[in-house]
Jmol script that loads the backbone (N, CA, C; Angstrom):
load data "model"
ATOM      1  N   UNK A   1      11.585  14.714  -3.521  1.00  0.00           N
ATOM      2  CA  UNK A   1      10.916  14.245  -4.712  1.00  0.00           C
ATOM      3  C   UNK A   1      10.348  12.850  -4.466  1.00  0.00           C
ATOM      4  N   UNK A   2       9.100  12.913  -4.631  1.00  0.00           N
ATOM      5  CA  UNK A   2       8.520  11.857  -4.911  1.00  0.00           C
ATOM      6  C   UNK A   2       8.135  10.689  -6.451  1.00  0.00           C
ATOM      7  N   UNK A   3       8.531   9.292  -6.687  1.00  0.00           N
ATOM      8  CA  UNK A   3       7.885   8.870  -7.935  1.00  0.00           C
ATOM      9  C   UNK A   3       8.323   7.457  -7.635  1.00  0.00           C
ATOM     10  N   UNK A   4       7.101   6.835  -8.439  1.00  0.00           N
ATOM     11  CA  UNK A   4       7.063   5.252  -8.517  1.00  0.00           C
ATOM     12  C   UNK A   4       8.371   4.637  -9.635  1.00  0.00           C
ATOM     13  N   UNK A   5       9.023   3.782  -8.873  1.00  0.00           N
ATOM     14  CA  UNK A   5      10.182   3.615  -9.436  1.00  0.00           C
ATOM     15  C   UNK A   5       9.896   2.308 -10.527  1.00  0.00           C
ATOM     16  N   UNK A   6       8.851   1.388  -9.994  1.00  0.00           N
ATOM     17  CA  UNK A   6       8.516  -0.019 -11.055  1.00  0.00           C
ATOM     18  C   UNK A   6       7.132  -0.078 -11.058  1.00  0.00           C
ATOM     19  N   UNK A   7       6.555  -0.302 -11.967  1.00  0.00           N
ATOM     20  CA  UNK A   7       5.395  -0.944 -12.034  1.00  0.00           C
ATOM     21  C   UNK A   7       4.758  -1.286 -11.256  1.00  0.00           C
ATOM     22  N   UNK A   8       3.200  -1.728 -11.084  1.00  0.00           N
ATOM     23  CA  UNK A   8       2.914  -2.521  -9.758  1.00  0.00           C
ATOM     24  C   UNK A   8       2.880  -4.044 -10.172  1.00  0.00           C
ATOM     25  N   UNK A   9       3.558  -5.011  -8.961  1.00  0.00           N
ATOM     26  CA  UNK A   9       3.312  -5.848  -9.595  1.00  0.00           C
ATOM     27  C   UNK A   9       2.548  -7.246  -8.692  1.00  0.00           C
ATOM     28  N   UNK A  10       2.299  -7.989  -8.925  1.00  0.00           N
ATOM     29  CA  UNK A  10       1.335  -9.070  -8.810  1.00  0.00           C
ATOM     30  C   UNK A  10       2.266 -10.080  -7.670  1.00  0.00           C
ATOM     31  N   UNK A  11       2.083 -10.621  -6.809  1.00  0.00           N
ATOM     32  CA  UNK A  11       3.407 -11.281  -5.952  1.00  0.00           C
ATOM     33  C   UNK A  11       1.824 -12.756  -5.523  1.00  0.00           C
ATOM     34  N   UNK A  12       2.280 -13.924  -5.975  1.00  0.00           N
ATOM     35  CA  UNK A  12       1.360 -15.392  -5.937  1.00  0.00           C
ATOM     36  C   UNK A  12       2.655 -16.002  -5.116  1.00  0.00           C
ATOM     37  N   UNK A  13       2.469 -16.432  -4.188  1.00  0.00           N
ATOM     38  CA  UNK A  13       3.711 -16.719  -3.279  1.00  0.00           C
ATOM     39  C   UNK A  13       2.828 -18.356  -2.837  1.00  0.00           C
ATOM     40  N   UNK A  14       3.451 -19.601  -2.988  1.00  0.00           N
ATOM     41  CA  UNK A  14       2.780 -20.805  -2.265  1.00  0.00           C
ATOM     42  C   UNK A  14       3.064 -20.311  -0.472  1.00  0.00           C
ATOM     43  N   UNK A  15       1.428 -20.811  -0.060  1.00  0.00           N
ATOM     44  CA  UNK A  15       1.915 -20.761   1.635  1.00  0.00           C
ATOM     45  C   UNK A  15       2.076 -21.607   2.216  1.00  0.00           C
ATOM     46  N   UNK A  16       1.864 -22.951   1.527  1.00  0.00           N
ATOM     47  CA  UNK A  16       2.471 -24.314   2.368  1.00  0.00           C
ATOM     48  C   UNK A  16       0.613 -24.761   1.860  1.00  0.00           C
ATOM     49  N   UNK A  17       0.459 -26.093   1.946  1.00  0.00           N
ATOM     50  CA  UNK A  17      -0.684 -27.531   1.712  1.00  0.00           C
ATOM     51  C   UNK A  17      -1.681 -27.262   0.802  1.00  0.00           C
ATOM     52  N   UNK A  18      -0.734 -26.660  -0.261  1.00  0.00           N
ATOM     53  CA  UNK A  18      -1.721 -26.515  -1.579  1.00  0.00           C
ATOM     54  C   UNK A  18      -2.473 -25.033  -1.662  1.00  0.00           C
ATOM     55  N   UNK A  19      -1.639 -24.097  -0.730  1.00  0.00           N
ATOM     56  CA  UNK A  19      -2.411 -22.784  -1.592  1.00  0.00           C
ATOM     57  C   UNK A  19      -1.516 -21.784  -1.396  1.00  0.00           C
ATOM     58  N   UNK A  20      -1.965 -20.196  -1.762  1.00  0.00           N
ATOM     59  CA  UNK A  20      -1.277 -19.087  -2.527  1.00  0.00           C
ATOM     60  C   UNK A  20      -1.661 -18.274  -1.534  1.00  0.00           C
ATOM     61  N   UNK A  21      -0.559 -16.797  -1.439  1.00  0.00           N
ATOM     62  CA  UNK A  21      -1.058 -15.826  -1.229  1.00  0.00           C
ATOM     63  C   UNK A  21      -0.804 -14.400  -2.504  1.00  0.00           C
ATOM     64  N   UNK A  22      -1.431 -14.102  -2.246  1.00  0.00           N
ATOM     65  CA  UNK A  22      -1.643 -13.009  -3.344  1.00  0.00           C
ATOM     66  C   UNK A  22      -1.505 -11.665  -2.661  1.00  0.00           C
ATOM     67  N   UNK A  23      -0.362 -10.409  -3.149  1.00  0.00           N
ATOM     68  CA  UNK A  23      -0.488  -9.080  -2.746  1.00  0.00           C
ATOM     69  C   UNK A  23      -0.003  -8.179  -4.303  1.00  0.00           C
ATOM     70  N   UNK A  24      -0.234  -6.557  -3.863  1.00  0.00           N
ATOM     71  CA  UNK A  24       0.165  -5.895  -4.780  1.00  0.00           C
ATOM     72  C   UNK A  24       1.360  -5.506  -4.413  1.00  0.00           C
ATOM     73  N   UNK A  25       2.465  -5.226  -5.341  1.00  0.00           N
ATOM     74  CA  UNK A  25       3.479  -4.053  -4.391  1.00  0.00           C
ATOM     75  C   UNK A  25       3.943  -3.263  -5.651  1.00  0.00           C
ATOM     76  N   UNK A  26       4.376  -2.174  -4.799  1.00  0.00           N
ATOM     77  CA  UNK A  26       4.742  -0.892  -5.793  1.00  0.00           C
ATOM     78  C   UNK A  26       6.557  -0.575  -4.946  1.00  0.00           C
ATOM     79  N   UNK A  27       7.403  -0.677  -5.762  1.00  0.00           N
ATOM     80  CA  UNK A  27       8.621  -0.015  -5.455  1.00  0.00           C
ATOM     81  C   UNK A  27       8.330   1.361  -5.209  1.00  0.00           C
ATOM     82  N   UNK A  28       8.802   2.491  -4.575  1.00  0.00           N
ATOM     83  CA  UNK A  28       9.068   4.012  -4.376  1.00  0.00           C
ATOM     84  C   UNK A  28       9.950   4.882  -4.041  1.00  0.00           C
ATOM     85  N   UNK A  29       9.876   5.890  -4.290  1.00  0.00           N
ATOM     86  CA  UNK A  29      11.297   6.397  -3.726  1.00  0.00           C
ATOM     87  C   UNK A  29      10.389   7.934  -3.004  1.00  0.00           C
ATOM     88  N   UNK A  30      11.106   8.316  -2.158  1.00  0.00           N
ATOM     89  CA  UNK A  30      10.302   9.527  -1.620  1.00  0.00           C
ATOM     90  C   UNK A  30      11.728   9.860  -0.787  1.00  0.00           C
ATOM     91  N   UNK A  31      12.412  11.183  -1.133  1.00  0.00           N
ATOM     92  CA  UNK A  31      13.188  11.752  -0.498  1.00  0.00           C
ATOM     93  C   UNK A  31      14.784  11.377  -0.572  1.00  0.00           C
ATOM     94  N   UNK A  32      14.245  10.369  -1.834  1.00  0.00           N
ATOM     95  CA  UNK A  32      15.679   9.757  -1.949  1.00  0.00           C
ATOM     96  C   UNK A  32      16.231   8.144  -1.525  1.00  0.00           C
ATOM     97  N   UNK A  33      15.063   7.811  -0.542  1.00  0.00           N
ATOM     98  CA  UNK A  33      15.142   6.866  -0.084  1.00  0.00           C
ATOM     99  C   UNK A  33      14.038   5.720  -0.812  1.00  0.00           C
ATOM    100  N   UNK A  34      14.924   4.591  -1.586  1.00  0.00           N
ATOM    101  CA  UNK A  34      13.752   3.232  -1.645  1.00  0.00           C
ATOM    102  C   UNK A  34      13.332   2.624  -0.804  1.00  0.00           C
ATOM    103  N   UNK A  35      11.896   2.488  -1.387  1.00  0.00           N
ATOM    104  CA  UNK A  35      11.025   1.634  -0.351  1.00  0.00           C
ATOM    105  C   UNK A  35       9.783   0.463  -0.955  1.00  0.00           C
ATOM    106  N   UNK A  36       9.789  -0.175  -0.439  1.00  0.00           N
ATOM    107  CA  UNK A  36       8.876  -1.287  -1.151  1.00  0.00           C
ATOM    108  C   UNK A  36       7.342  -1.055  -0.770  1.00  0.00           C
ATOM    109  N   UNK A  37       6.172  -0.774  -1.132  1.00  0.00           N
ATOM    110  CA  UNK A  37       4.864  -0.145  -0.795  1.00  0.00           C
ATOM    111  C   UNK A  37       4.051  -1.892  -0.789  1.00  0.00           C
ATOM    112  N   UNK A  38       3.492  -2.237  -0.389  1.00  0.00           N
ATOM    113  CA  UNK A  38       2.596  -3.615  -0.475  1.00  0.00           C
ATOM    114  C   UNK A  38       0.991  -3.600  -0.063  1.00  0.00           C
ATOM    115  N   UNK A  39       0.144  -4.316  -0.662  1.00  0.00           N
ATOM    116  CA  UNK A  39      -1.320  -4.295   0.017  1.00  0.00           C
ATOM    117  C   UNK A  39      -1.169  -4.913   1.171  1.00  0.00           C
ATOM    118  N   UNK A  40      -1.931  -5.437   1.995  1.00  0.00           N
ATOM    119  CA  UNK A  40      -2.049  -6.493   3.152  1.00  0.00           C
ATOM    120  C   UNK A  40      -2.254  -7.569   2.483  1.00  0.00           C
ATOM    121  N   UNK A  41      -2.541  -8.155   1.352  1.00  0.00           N
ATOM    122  CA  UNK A  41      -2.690  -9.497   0.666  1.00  0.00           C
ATOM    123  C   UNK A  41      -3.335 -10.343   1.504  1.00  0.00           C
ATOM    124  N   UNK A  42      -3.736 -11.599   0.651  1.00  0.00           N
ATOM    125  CA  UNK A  42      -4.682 -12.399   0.972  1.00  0.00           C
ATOM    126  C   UNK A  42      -3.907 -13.952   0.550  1.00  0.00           C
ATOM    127  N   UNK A  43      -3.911 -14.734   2.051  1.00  0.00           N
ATOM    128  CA  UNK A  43      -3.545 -16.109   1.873  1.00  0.00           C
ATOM    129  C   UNK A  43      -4.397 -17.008   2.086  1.00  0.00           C
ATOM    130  N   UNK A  44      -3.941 -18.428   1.980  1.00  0.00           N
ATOM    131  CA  UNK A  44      -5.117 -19.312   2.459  1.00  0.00           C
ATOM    132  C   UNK A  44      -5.667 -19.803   1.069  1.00  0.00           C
ATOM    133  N   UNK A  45      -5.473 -18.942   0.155  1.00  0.00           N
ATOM    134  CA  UNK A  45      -6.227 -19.169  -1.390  1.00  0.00           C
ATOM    135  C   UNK A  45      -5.833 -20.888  -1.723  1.00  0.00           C
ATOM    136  N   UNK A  46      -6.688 -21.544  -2.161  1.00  0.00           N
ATOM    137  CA  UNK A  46      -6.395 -22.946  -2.419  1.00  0.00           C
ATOM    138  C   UNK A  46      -6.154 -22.864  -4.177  1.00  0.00           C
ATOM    139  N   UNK A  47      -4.750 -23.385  -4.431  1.00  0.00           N
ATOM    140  CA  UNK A  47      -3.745 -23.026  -5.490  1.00  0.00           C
ATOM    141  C   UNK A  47      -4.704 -24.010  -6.239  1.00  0.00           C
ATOM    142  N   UNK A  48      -6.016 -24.399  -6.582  1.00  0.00           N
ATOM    143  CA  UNK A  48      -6.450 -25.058  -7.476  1.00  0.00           C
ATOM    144  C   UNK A  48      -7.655 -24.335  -8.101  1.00  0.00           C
ATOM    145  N   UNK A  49      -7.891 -23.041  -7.453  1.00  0.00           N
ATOM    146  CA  UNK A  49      -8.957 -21.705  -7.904  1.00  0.00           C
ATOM    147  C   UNK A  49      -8.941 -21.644  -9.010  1.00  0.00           C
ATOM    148  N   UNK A  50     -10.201 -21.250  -9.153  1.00  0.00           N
ATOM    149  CA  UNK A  50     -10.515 -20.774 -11.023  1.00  0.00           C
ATOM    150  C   UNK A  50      -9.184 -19.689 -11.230  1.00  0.00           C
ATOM    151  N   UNK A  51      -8.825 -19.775 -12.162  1.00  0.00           N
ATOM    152  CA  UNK A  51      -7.852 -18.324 -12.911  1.00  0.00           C
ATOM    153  C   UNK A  51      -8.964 -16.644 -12.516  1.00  0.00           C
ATOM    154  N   UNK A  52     -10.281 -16.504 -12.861  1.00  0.00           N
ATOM    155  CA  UNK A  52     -11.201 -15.660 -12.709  1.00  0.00           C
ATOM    156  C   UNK A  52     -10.923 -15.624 -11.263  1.00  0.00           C
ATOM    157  N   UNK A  53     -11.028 -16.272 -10.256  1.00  0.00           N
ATOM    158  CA  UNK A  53     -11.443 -15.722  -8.993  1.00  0.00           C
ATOM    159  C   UNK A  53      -9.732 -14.984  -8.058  1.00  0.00           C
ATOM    160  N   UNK A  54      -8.699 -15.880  -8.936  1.00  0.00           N
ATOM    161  CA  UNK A  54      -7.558 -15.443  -8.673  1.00  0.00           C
ATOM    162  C   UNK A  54      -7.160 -14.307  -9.285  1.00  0.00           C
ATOM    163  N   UNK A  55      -7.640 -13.859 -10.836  1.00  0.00           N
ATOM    164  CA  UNK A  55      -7.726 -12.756 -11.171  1.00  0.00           C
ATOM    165  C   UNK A  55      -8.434 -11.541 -10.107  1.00  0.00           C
ATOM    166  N   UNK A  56      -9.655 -11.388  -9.707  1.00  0.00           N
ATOM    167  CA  UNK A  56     -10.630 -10.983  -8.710  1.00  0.00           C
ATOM    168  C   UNK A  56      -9.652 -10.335  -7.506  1.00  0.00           C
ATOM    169  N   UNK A  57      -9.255 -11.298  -7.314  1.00  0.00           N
ATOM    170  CA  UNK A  57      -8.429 -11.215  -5.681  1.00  0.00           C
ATOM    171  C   UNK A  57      -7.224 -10.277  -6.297  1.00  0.00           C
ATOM    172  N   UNK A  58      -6.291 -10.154  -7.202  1.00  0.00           N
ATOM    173  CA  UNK A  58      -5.554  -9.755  -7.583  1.00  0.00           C
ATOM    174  C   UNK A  58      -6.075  -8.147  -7.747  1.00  0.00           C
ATOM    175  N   UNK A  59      -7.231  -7.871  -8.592  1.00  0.00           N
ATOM    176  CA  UNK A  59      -7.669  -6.361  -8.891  1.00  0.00           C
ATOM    177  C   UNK A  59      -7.850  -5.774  -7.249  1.00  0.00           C
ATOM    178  N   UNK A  60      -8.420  -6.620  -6.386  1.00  0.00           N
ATOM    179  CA  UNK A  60      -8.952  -6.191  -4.804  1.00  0.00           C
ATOM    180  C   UNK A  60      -7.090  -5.741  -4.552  1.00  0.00           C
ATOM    181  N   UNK A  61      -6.474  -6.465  -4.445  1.00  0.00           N
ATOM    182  CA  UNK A  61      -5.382  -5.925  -4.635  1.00  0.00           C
ATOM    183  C   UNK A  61      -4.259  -4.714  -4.611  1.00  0.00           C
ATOM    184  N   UNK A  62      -4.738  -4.938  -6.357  1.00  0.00           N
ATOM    185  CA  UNK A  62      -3.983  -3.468  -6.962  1.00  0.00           C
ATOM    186  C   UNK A  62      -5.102  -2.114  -6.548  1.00  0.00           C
ATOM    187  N   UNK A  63      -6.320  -2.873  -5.923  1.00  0.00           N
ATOM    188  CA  UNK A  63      -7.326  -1.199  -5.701  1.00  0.00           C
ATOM    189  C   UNK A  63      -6.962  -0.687  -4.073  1.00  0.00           C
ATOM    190  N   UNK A  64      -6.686  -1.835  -3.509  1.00  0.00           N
ATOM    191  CA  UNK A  64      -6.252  -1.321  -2.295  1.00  0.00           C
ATOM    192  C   UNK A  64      -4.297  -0.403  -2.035  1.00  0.00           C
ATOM    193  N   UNK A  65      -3.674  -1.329  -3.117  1.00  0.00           N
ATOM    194  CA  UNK A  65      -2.591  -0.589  -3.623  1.00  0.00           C
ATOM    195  C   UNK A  65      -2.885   1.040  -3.753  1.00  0.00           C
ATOM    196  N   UNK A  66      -3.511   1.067  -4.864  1.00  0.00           N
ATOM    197  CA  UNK A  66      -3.947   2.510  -4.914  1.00  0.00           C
ATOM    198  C   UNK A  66      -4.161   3.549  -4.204  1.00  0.00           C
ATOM    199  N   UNK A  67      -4.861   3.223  -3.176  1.00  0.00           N
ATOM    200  CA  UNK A  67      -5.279   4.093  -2.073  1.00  0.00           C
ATOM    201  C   UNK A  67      -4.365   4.226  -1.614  1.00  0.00           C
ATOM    202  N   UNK A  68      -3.725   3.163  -1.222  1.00  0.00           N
ATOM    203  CA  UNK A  68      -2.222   3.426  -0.260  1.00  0.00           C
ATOM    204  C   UNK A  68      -1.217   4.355  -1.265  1.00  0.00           C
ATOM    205  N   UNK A  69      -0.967   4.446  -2.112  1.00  0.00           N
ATOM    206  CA  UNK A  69      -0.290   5.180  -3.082  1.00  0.00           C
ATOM    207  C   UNK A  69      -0.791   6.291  -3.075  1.00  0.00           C
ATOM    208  N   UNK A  70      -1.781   6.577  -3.287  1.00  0.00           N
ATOM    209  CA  UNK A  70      -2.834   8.119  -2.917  1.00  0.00           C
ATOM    210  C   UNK A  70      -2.771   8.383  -1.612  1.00  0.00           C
ATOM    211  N   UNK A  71      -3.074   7.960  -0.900  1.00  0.00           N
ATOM    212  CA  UNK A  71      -2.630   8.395   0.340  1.00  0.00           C
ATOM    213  C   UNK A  71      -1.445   8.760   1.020  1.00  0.00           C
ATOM    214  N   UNK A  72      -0.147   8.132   0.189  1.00  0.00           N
ATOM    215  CA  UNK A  72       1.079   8.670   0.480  1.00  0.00           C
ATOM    216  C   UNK A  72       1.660  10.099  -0.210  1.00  0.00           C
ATOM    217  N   UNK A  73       0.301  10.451  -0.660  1.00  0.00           N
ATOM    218  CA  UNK A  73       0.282  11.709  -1.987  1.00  0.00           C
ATOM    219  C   UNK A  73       1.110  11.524  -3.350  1.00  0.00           C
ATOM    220  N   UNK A  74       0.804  10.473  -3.831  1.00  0.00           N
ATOM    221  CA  UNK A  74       1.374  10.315  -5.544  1.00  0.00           C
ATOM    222  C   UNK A  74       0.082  10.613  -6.411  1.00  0.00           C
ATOM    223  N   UNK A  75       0.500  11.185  -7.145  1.00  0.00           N
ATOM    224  CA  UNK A  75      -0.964  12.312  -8.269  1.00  0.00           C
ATOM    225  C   UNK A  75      -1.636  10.599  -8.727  1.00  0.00           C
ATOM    226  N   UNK A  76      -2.495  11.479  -9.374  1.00  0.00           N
ATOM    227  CA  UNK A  76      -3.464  10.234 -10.168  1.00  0.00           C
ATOM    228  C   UNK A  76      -2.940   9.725 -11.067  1.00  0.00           C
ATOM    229  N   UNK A  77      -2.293  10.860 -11.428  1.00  0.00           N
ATOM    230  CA  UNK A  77      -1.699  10.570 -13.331  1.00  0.00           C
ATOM    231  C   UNK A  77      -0.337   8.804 -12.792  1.00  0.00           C
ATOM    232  N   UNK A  78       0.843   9.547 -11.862  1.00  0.00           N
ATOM    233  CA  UNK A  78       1.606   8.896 -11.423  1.00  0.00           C
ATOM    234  C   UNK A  78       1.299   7.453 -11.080  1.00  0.00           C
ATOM    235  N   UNK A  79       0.253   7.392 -10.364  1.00  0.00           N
ATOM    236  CA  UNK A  79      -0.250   5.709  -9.994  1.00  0.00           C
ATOM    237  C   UNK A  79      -1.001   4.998 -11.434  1.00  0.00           C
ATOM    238  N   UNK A  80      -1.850   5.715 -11.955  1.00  0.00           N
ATOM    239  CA  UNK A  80      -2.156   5.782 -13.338  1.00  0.00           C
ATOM    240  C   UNK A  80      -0.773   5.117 -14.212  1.00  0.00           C
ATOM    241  N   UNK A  81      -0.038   5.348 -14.215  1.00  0.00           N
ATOM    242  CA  UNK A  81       1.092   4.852 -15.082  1.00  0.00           C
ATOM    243  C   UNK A  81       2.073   3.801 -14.696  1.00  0.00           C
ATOM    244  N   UNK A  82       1.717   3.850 -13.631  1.00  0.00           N
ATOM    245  CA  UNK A  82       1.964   2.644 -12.665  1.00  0.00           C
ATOM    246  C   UNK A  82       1.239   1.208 -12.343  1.00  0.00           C
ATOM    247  N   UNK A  83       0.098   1.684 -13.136  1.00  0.00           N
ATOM    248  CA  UNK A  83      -0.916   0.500 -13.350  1.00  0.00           C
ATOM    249  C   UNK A  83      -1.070   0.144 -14.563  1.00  0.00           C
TER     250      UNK A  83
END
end "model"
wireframe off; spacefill off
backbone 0.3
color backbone group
């Protein structure tokens, strides 16, 4: 059995001299076993960015999340409710 165990959620982590990195991650379980699902995220972001462009980077994100979630075969509906 496959299903998304939490939400997806938003991870703004400082990387050291004033900026952020930004990824998506999705908890999962597949077979019984948890597992933590993540985008490749994006660092380097200078922690003084508009809110809009940090928003931006965040949706690039959760869309690349997605795929990876679809691609591990979770239905539409499932990632859908997860977003």
């Amino acid at each position: 059995m496959k299903r998304i165990i939490t939400a997806v959620d938003i991870q703004r982590r400082p990387s050291g001299f004033g900026h952020i990195g930004i990824r998506a991650i999705a908890h999962i379980e597949v077979g019984g076993i948890r597992q933590k699902v993540m985008s490749a995220g994006l660092c380097g972001i200078e922690d003084d960015s508009s809110e809009s462009y940090l928003n931006e980077v965040e949706d690039k994100e959760k869309a690349q999340l997605r795929i990876m979630l679809y691609e591990l075969g979770f239905s539409k509906r499932a990632v859908a409710q997860a977003f």
